[in-house]
C-alpha positions, 0 to 999 in steps of 0.5 A, spaced: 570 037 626 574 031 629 577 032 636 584 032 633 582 037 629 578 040 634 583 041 639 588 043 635 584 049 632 582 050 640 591 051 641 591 055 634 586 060 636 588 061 643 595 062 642 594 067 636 588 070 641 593 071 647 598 073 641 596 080 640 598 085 644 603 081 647 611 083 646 613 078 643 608 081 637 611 088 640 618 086 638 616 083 631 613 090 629 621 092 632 624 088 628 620 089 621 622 096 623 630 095 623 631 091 618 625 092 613 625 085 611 619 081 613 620 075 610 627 073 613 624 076 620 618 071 619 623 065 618 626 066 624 620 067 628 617 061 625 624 057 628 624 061 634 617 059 636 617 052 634 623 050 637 621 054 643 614 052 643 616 044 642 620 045 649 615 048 653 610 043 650 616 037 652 614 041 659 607 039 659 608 032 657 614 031 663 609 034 668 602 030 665 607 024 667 609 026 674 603 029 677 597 024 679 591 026 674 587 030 680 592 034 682 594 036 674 587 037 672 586 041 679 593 045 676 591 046 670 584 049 671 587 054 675 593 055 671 587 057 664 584 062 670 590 066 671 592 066 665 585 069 663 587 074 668 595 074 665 592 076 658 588 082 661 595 086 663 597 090 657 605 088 655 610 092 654 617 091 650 623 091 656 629 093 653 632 087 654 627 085 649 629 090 643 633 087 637 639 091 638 644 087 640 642 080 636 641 085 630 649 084 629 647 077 626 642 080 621 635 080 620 635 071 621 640 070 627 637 076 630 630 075 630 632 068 631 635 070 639 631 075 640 624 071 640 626 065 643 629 069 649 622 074 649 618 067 649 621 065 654 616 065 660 611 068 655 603 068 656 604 063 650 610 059 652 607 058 659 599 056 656 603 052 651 606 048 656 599 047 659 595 045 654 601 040 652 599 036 659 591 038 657 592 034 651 597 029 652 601 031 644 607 034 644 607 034 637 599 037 636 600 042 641 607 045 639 605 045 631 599 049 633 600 054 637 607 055 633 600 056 628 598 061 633 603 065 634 605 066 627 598 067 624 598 073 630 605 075 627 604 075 620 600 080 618 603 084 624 610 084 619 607 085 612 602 090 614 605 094 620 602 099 624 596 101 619 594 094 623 596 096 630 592 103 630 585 099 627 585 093 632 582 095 639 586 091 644 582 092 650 577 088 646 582 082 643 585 082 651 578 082 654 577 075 649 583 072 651 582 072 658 575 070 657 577 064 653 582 062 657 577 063 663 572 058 659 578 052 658 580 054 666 572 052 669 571 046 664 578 044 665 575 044 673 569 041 672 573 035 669 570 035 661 
């Protein structure tokens, strides 16, 4: 595989690994629940995510250009460990998260807000802003971890429950936080 390739399976992979059991994936579960319509509500994650993960991306850049190199790898080292330790707290769905209010736009514009807003300040949002400054490409990085975000969501819309009850979360945290923990330490040692 070439590096580009590679580094952007390795974006891809870690968002959609970080995503499951997050509340954003909690609130695809509750979307898909109050308007029975996975494809309009996939349509609205997708646009959410982009644009949201095309910002935090834009995020990383700026900090790349204004933080001398040591002291970004040295930030970004960390910030991959504490995320690792981020992923290993189960989420929970806050009411300020939940569908109600947007759900008077429809199923498009309601998840459209929705995510957006419960992406803000995410585990994937924020580890898409740092692996934005770790592979200096804004348009790579929020592209695959939009890639992520959705290959994570997707089946949650089409299948539900019958997913939810299958998948031993724990497991899947434990994983992420191992992933995240590994990209931490080779960031710190400079690879």
């Amino acid at each position: 595989m070439s590096g580009d390739v590679a580094n952007f399976a390795t974006v891809a992979a870690l968002v959609a690994v970080a995503e499951i059991g997050d509340k954003t994936q909690l609130l695809s579960l509750l979307l898909v629940a109050k308007f029975r319509r996975p494809w309009t509500i996939m349509a609205g994650i997708l646009a959410a995510t982009l644009l949201n993960h095309a910002l935090a991306a834009w995020a990383g850049l700026w900090l790349e250009h204004f933080v001398k190199p040591e002291y970004l790898r040295w930030a970004l080292g960390v910030s991959f460990i504490a995320m690792a330790a981020w992923t290993l707290k189960p989420d929970t769905l806050d009411e300020s998260d939940a569908p109600v209010k947007a759900s008077r736009f429809g199923a498009f514009t309601g998840t459209l807000v929705a995510f957006f807003l419960a992406e803000i300040g995410d585990k994937t949002q924020v580890a898409t802003t740092a692996l934005a400054a770790k592979y200096s490409s804004l348009w790579m990085v929020a592209s695959a971890s939009t890639l992520g975000l959705m290959l994570a969501n997707v089946p949650v819309l089409l299948m539900g429950d019958a997913i939810m009850r299958r998948v031993p979360l724990d497991l899947v945290r434990k994983i992420a936080a191992l992933a995240f923990a590994v990209i931490g330490v080779i960031t710190l040692i400079g690879w």
